[in-house]
C-alpha positions in Angstrom: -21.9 -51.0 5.1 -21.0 -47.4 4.7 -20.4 -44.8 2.5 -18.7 -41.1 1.7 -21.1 -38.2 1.0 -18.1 -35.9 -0.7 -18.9 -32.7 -3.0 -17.8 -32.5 -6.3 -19.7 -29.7 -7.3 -17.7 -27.6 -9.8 -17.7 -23.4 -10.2 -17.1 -21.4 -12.9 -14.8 -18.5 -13.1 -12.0 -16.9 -14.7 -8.8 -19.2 -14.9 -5.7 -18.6 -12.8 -3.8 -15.8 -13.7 -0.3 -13.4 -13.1 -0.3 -11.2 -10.3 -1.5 -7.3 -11.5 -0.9 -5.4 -8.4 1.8 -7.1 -7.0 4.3 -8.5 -9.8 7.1 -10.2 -9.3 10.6 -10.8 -11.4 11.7 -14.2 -10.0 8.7 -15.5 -7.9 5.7 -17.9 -8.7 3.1 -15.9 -11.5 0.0 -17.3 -9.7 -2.7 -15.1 -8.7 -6.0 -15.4 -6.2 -9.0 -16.1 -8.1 -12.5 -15.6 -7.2 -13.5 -19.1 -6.4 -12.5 -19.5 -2.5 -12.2 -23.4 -3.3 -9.3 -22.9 -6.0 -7.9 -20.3 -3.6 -7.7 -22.8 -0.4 -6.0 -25.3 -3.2 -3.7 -22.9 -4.5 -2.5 -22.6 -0.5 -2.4 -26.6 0.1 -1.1 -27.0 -3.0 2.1 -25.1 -2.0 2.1 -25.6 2.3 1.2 -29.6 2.8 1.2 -29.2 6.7 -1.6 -31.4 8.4 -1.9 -28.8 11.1 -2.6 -26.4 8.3 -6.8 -25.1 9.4 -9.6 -23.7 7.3 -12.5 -22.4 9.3 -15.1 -21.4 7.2 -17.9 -18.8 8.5 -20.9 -17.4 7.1 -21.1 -13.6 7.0 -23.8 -11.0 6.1 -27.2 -11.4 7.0 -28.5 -11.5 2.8 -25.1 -12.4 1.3 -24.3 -15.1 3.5 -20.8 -15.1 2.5 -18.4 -18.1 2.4 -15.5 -16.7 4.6 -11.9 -18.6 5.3 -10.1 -18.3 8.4 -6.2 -19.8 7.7 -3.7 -20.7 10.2 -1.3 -23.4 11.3 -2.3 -25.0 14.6 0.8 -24.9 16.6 2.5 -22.6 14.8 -0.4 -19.5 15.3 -1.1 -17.4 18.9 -4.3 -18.6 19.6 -5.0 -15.4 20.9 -5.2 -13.9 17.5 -7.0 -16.4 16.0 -9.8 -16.4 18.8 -9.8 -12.5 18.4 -10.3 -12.6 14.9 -13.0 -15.1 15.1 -14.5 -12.5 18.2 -14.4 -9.3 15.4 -15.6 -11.6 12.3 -18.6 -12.6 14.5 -19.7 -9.2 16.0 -19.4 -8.1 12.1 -23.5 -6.6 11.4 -23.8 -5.7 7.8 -26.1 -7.0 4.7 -23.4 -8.2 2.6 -19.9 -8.2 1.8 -18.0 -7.6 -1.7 -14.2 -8.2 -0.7 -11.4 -9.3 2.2 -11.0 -6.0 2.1 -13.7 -4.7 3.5 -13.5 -7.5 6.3 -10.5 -6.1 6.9 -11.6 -2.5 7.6 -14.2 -3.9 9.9 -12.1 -6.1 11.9 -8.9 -3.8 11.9 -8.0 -1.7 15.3 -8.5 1.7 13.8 -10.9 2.2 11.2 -10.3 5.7 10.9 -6.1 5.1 10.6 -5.0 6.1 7.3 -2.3 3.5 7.1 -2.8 -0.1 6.6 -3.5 -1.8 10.0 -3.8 -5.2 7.6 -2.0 -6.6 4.4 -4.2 -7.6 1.5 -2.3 -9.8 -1.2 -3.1 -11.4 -4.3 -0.4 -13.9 -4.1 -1.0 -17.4 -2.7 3.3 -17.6 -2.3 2.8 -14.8 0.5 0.0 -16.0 2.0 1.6 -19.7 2.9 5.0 -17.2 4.1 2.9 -14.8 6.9 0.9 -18.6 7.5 4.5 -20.1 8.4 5.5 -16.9 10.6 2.1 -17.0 12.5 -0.3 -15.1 10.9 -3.8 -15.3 10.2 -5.3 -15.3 6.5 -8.7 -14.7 5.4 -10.0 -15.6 2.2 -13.5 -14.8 0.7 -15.9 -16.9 -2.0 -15.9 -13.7 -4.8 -13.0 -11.6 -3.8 -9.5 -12.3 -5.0 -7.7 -11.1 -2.7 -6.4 -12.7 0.7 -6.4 -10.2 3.6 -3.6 -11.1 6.7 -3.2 -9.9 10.4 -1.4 -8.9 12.1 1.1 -6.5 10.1 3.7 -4.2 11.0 5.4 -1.5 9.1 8.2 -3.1 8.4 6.6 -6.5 6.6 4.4 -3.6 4.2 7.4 -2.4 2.7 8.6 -6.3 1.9 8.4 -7.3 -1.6 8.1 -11.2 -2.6 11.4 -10.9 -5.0 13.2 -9.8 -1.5 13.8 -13.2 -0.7 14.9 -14.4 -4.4 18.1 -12.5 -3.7 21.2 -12.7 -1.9 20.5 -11.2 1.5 23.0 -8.4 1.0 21.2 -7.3 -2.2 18.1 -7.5 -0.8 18.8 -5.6 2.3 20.4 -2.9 0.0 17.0 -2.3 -1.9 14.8 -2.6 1.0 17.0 0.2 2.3 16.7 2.0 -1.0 13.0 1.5 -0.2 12.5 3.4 3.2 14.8 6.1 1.5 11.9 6.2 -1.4 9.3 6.4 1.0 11.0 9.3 3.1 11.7 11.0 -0.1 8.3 10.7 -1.5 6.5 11.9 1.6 9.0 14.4 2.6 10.7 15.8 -0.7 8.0 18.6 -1.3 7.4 19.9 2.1 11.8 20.4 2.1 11.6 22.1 -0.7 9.2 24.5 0.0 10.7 25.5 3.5 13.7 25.5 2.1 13.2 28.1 -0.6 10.8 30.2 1.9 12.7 30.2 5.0 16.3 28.5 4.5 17.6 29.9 1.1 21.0 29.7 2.9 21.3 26.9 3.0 21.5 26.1 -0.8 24.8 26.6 -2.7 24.8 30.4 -3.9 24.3 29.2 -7.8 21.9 26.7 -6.8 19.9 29.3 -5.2 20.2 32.4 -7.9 19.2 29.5 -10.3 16.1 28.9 -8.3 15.0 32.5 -7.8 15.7 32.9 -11.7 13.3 30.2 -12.4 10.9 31.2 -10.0 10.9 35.2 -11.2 8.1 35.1 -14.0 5.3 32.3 -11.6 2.2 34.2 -10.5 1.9 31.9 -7.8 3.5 31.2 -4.1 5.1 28.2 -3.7 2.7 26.1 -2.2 0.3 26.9 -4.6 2.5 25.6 -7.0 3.1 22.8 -5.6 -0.6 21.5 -4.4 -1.4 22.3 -8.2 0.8 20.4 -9.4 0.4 17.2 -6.9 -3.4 17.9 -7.5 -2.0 17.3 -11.7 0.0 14.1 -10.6 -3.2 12.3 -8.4 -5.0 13.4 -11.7 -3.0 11.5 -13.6 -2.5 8.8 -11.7 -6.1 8.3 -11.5 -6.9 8.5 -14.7 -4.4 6.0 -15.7 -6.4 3.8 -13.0 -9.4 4.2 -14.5 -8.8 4.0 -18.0 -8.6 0.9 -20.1 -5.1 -0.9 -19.9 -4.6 -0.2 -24.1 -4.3 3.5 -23.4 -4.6 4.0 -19.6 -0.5 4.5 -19.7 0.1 5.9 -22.6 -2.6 8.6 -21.6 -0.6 9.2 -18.0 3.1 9.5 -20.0 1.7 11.8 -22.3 -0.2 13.9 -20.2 2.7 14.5 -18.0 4.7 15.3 -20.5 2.5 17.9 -22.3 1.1 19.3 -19.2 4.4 19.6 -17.3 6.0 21.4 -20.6 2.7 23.3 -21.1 2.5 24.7 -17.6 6.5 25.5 -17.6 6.3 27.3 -20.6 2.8 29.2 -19.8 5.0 30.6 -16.8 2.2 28.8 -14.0 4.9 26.4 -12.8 8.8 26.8 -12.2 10.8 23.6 -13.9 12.4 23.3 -10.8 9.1 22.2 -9.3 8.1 19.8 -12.1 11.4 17.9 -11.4 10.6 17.9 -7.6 7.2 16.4 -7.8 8.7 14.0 -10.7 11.1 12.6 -8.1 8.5 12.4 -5.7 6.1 10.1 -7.8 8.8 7.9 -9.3 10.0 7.3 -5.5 6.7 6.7 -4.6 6.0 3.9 -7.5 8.8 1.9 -5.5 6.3 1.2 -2.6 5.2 -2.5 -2.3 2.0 -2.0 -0.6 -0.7 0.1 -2.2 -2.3 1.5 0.5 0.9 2.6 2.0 1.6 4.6 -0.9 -1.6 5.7 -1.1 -0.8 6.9 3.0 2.1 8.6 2.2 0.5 10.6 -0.9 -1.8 11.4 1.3 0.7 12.9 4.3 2.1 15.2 1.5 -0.7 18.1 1.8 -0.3 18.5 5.6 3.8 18.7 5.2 3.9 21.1 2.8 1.4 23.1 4.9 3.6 22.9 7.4 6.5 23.6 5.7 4.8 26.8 4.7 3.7 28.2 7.9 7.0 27.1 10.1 9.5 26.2 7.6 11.8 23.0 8.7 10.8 23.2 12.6 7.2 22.3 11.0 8.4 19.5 9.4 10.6 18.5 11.7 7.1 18.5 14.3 5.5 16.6 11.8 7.8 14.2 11.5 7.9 13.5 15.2 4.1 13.3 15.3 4.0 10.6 12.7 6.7 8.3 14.2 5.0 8.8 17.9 1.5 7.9 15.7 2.8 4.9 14.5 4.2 4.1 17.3 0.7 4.2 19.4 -0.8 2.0 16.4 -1.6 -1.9 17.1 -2.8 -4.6 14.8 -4.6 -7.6 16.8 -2.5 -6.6 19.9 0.8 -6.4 17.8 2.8 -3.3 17.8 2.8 -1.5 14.5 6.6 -0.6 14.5 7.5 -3.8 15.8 9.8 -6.6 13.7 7.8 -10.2 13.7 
């Protein structure tokens, strides 16, 4: 007397693959693909919870964009989910390629430089924000699952944190933050170091310096925005460039250029090793747009650094913890621990 209308259509796309951006030593090697039907079965697959919710909207008014909202019903604020529902809806635009420009349009601040959102590739961290109450959105096309809210503290989380013994793990997230203040800072203390504190270096440290320093044309922050202007080159580059020769192209460009520009007499070796440092410690950054954040943060310390020496960075500092402090995502404080 009755029947089951059920859809068995089938899509073709690329098969599932490893994680690119965000690898990982001990965890699952499953990555998002761009079929949102695989990717809502690669999150059931792993969280079997009937309270488990897809809400799917249409978005863009040519596109017409299949768009996922995921939470667990009981678990999740409703709050957030209604207000993410609110923004996705108010959302005017022709079409849309990825989460992450849903993200952008939905987030508090569009014009904040650091991540008020956390885009992922991995279906293993999606079901873990789902589980602490967060809300995922997955797009038809785009492999990549956006979350909100996010704080500070869950960006510099990586999935192999929580493959380790808890000690270990805290140790190298610790490492982490000292990375990320290193990477940031390291520069900008250099530079108002040698201008304004020489003092305070150890007397050979400092004769050592000025020795190497004696034959460059340049000040000191010239010297070192060309050479972090050198590094974003590279690192771009490297981007860009096919994956046979994109790395080989950014070791060997570093190498030649940095021993190039050292022995031309443009750069001092002393500043080759400190922007070295300073890009190594920044590769140890989970999230990709917080590194890309902090790189960015560089130019103004260093300016600062110049002009006041270490009461400039010192200011800076300051300003940047009080910024992040002001920052909400989908009424959650930024530096706050969920």
């Amino acid at each position: 007397a009755k029947g089951f209308l059920i859809n068995a259509k089938g899509y073709q796309g690329r098969t599932i693959g490893e994680p690119s951006v965000e690898p990982s030593i001990r965890g699952p090697q499953e990555a998002f693909v761009e079929v949102l039907k695989i990717n809502i079965g690669l999150i059931r697959r792993r969280l079997r919870d009937p309270n488990l919710c897809f809400e799917v909207h249409k978005l863009g008014r040519r596109g017409k964009s299949d768009v996922a909202i995921a939470y667990i019903k009981g678990i999740v604020d409703q709050d957030i989910v209604h207000e993410v529902r609110k923004r996705m809806d108010s959302i005017d635009i022709d079409n849309l390629s990825t989460t992450v420009e849903i993200g952008q349009l939905i987030s508090d601040s569009p014009n904040c430089i650091f991540p008020l959102f956390q885009s992922t590739e991995r279906p293993d961290k999606v079901v873990s924000a789902l589980c602490e109450g967060r809300v995922a959105i997955l797009m038809d096309g785009s492999p990549e699952a956006v979350i909100v809210p996010v704080t500070f503290p869950i960006l510099m989380q990586s999935a192999d944190d929580y493959f380790e013994n808890w000690i270990i793990a805290s140790f190298i997230r610790i490492s982490r933050y000292i990375s990320l203040l290193i990477s940031t800072l390291l520069p900008a203390l250099y530079i108002s170091t040698v201008s304004f504190h020489p003092g305070m270096l150890p007397t050979n440290l400092a004769l050592s310096i000025a020795s190497t320093r004696s034959g460059v044309p340049f000040p000191v922050i010239i010297e070192a925005i060309l050479m972090e202007f050198v590094l974003e080159l590279l690192q771009e580059a490297s981007i860009r460039l096919p994956k046979v020769v994109g790395q080989t192209v950014s070791i060997v460009g570093g190498l030649v250029i940095g021993q190039a520009a050292v022995q031309a007499g443009i750069v001092s070796p002393i500043m080759v090793i400190v922007i070295a440092i300073t890009a190594v410690t920044s590769f140890t950054i989970p999230n990709y747009s917080l590194d890309i954040s902090t790189r960015t943060l560089r130019i103004p310390f260093m300016i600062l650094a110049t002009t006041f020496g270490s009461f400039g960075v010192s200011v800076g500092i300051l300003w940047v913890l009080t910024y992040l402090c002001s920052l909400e995502s989908f009424g959650v404080g930024y530096m706050e621990s969920l």
